[in-house]
N, C-alpha and C positions, 0 to 999 in steps of 0.2 A: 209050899208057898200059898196063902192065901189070895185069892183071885178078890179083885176090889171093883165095884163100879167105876163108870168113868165118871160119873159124879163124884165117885171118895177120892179120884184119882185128880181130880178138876182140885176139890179142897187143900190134895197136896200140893200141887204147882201153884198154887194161888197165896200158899206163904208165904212173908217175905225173908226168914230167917227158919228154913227147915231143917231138921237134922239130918247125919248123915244117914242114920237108918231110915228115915221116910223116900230122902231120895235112891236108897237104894232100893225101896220097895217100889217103888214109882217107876225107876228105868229098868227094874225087873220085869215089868209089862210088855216092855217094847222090846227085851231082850235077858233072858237070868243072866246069860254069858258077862256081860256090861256089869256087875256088880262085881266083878273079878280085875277092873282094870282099875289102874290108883286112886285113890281118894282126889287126888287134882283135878282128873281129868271126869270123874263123876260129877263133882261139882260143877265144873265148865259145861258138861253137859247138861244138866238139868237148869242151870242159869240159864243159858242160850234157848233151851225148849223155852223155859218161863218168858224171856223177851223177843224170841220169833214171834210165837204165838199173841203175847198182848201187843205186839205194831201191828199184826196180822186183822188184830180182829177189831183194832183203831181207826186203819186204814181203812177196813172193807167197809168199818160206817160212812166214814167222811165221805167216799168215794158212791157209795150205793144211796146217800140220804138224799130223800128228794126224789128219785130216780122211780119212775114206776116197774112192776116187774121183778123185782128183786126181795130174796128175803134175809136175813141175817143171819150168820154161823153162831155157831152157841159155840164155849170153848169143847163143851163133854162129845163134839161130834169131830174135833181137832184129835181129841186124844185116843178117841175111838180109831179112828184111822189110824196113828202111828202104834196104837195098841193091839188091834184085833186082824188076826195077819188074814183071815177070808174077808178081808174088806178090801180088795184091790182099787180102788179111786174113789176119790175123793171128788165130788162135782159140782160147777159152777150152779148156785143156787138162785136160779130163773125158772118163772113161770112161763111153763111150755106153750105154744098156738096161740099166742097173743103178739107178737111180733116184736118181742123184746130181746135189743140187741147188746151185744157187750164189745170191748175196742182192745187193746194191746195192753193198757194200764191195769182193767179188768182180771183179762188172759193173765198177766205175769204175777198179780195180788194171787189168783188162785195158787198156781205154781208155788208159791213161795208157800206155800203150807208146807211144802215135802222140802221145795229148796234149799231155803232158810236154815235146815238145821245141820247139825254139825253133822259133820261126813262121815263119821264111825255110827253115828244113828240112824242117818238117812239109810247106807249100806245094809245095818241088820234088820231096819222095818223092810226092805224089798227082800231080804236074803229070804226074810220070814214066810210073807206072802208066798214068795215063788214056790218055798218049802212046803207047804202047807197045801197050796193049789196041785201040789204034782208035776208042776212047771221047770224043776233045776232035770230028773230025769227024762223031759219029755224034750228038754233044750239038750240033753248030751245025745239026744238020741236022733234029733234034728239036724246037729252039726257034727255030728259020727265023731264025738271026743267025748272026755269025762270031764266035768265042769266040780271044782272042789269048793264050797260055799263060799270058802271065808281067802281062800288060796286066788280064784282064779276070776270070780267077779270081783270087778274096781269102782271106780266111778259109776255116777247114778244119779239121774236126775231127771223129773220131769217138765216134758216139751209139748205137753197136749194141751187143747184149748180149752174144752166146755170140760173134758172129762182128764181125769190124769191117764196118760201116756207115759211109758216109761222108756228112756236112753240106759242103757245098758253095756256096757263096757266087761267083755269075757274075753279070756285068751287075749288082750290089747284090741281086740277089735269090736265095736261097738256095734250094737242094736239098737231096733226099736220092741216092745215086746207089749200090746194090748188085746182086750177083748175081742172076740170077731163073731160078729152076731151072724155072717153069712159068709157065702163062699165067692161074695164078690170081686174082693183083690183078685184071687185066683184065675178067676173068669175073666177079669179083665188084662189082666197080665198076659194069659192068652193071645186072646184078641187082639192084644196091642203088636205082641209080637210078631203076631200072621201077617199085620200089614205093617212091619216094619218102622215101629216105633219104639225107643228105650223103655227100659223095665228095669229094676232093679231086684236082687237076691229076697225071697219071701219063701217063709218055712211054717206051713199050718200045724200047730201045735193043739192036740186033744188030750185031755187027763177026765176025771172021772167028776168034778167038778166044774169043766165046761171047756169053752174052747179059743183058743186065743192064735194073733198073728206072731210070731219073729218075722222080721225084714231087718236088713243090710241098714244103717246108718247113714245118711251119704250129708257129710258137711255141706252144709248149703243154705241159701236163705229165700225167702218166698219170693214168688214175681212182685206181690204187692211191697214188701220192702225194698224189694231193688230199683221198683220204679220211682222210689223215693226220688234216689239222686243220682237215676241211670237214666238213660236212653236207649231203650231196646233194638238190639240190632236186626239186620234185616232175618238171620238166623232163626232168633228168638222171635220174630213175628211168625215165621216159615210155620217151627213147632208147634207153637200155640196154634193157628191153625188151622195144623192136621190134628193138634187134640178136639178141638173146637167140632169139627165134622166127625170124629171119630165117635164123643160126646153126645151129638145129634143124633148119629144112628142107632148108638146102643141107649139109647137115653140115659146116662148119665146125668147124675144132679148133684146139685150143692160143688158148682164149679165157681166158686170164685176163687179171687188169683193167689188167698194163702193155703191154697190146693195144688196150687202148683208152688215144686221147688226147682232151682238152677244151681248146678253144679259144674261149673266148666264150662258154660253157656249153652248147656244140655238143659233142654224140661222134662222133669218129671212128674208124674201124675199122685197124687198122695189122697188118701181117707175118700177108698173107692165103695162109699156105703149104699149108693144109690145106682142103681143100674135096669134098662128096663121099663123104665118110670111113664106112665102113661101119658102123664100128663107136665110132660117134661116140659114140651116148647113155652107151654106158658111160664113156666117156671125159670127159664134160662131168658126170658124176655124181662121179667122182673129183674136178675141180677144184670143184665146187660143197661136196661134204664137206671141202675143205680153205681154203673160204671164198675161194675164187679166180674164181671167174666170175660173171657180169650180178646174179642175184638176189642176190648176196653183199653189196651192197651196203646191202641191207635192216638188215645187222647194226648200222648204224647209230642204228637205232629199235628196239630189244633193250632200252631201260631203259625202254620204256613200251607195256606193253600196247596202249592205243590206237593210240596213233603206229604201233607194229609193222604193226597189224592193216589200219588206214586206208593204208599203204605198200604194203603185201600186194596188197591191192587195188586198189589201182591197179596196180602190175607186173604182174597178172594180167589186168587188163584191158588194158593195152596190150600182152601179149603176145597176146593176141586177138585184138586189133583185127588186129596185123600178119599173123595168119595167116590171115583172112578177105582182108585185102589182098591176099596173097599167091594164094591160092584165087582172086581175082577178075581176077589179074595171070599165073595158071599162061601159057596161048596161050604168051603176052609169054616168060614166061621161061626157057619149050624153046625158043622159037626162040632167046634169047641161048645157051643152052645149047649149042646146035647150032652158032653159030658160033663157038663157041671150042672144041669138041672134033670136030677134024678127022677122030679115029679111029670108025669108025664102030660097029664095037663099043662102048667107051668112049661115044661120043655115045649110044648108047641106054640104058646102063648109068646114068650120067647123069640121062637124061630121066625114065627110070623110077623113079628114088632119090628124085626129089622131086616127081613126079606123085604116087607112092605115099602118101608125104607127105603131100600135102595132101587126097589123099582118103580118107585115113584119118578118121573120126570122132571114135574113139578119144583123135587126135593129140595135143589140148590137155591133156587129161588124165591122159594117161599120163606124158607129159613132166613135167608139174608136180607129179606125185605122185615122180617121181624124183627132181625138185629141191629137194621139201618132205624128202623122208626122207632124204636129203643135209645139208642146213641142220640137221636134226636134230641129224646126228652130227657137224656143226662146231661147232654149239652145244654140246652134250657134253664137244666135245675144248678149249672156252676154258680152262676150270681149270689142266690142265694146259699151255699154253701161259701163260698170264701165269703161273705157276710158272716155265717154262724161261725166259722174259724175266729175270725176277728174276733166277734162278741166274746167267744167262749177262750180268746187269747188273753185277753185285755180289760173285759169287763162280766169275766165267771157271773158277781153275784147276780145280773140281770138277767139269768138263769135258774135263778131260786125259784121263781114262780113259774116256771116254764119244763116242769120233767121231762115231755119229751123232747124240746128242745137240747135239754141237757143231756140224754141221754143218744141222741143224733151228734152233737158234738164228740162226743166223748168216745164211741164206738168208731168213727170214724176219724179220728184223729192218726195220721202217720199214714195215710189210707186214701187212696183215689177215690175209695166209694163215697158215695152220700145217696142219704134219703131213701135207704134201703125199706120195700114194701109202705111205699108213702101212699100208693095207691091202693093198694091189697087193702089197707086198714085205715080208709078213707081220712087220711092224716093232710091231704093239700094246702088246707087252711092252716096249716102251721107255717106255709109261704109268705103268708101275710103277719102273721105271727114275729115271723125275721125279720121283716121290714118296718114293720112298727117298732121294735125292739136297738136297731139298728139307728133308727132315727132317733128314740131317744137317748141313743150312749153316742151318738154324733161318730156313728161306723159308717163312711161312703157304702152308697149300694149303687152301683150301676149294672143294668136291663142289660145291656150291649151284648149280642153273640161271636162268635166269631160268623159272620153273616155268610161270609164268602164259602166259608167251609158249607154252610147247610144249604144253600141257593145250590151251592153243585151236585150237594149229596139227594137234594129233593126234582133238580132235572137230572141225574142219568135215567136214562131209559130201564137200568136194571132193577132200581127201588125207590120208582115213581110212586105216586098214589100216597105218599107218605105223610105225618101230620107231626106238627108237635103240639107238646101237653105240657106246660110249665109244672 
């Protein structure tokens, strides 16, 4: 078989009346096997490629135009991907360090590159991959069975955000199966364990091409969509937490709440990339002002004093408790420390980060006076967020001129957060931005806080001194 560029292969999919031999040479790319199954069911596929692909790449204009940050897929980089099996993801195309964010509509338009296609295609482009990475023997060798390509993998699809994640479905029981740039998960699984918090099944997979996770599948859906149109019970505060404190000590980042999953009204801790992080607190102070991590949850008792105040505390006290846990569990958790950082430098850097930690006195207090005068300023900035909802519900085009406006709508849509790094990238002036813009499409804006809540939250004696920042 002659090998075609994805440009000769772009000019096949691009006719509207192809033969059968061009599409046979075209789904011989993604698989020779596929040229073997009935002329019906080729054609179905290679139509279905042809119309995934152009809503695919309709959508991501209308969706991305206007928007800063963002650049456009070319088809020849679609077809590379379902073509060339060492191409494991396919990724959200944003420019890095500039604080450009993506939302759920975003997340599912990528997805749907793999999604979209028909399910004997989708199955041979991962069969392929896997095959080719050294990944099908390095999985039977993980789960101590033989795994038959075409036999004993099923369903497949991916569930990642910025980057393809793969669900995997072997033996009836489903995975997750990605890259693993560190031995994070690992370490923290650990950790989590010593002081007595859920973890779910994770299998480190190395082949000679590099190194990737297996983890357990576990049905379930984010905090952040269940806060939708749930109310977090006092359990689910309890969890969150002791993740919250756990998080602090080991520094942990990039904790907002589609990092955490609920299954059973169990939390699980998911995409443990960051751990260590020096310069964490500021960084969990940003997602907490943008109503993005553990205590954010609270915002759900905002229409009642009481309720607020009784949720308050209790998250305080189970953040407590876990860091007394912790303090009682240190020994325990250098030495896990130790065995996962081989470098010996690093392994003391480490040890010392969250020794420091915990013998700090300070620790609980400092932290939560960070979190409390965070919360402040997310409470502050709701006004203008249910403004930009409106706007961006009822009056999109007054968004034409306003990218980042549009692009704060639209990340945060279906989502407690807003106005995520408004301040990191000196963006405040887009407050007034919403207010002008509101006044012209005649959207109410009303200042009001909920006053009572912050009059209480700015006298307790525990996170006095506090300020807000609209």
């Amino acid at each position: 078989m002659s090998l075609l560029s994805t440009k000769q292969l772009a000019q096949i999919l691009n006719q509207d009346t192809p033969n059968l031999g061009q599409i046979d040479l075209f789904l011989s790319h993604i698989d020779p096997r596929l040229i073997h199954a009935n002329q019906t069911d080729r054609r179905s596929w290679f139509e279905s490629i042809q119309q995934s692909f152009s809503t695919f790449l309709h959508q991501s204009k209308q969706l991305s135009d206007g928007m800063p940050g963002y650049n456009q897929y070319d088809i020849t980089q679609l077809i590379g991907f379902i073509t060339q099996p060492s191409q494991f993801s396919i990724d959200l195309l944003k420019e890095k360090g500039k604080g450009i964010l993506y939302g759920d509509a975003v997340v599912r338009l990528r997805q749907s590159i793999f999604n979209a296609l028909p399910d004997p295609i989708k199955q041979r482009v991962l069969i392929r991959k896997l095959d080719h990475l050294g990944l099908i023997f390095a999985i039977e060798t993980a789960l101590g069975t033989s795994v038959s390509k075409y036999a004993d993998i099923g369903d497949v699809s991916d569930i990642g955000m910025a980057h393809t994640v793969y669900k995997v479905v072997i033996h009836h029981n489903a995975y997750v199966i990605k890259p693993k740039d560190t031995n994070h998960l690992a370490c923290f699984n650990a950790l989590a364990k010593s002081v007595s918090l859920p973890i779910f099944a994770t299998y480190a997979l190395k082949t000679s091409q590099g190194e990737w996770e297996l983890s357990a599948y576990i049905k379930s859906q984010t905090v952040s969509h269940f806060l939708i149109d749930n109310t977090p019970t006092e359990g689910i505060i309890t969890q969150m937490a002791h993740h919250a404190a756990l998080g602090d000590v080991i520094g942990r980042g990039d904790r907002h709440l589609e990092n955490y999953i609920l299954e059973n009204d169990t939390v699980y801790a998911v995409d443990l990339s960051i751990l260590f992080w020096d310069n964490n607190a500021v960084w969990t102070q940003r997602y907490a002002a943008a109503g993005m991590i553990e205590l954010s949850i609270l915002s759900a008792f905002t229409h009642s004093k009481s309720e607020f105040l009784h949720h308050m505390d209790l998250f305080y006290r189970a953040y407590t408790e876990m860091i007394r846990r912790c303090q009682q569990k240190l020994d325990q958790m250098v030495s896990i420390i130790r065995t996962f950082s081989l470098d010996a430098e690093l392994q003391q850097y480490r040890c010392q980060f969250v020794t420091h930690h915990l013998q700090d006195p300070a620790f609980i207090d400092t932290h939560f006076r960070l979190y409390i005068d965070a919360f402040l300023t997310c409470l502050s900035r709701a006004p203008y967020h249910q403004a930009l909802n409106t706007i961006g519900d009822h009056h999109f085009d007054a968004l034409t001129d306003a990218p980042l406006l549009k692009m704060y709508y639209l990340s945060h849509q279906n989502r407690m957060s807003s106005f995520f790094l408004l301040d990191c990238f000196n963006r405040t002036h887009l407050l007034d931005q919403i207010i002008a813009i509101a006044k012209r499409c005649g959207v109410p804006f009303n200042m009001s806080m909920q006053s009572d809540i912050v009059d209480a939250l700015e006298e307790s004696p525990l996170w006095c001194n506090t300020t807000i920042h609209p």
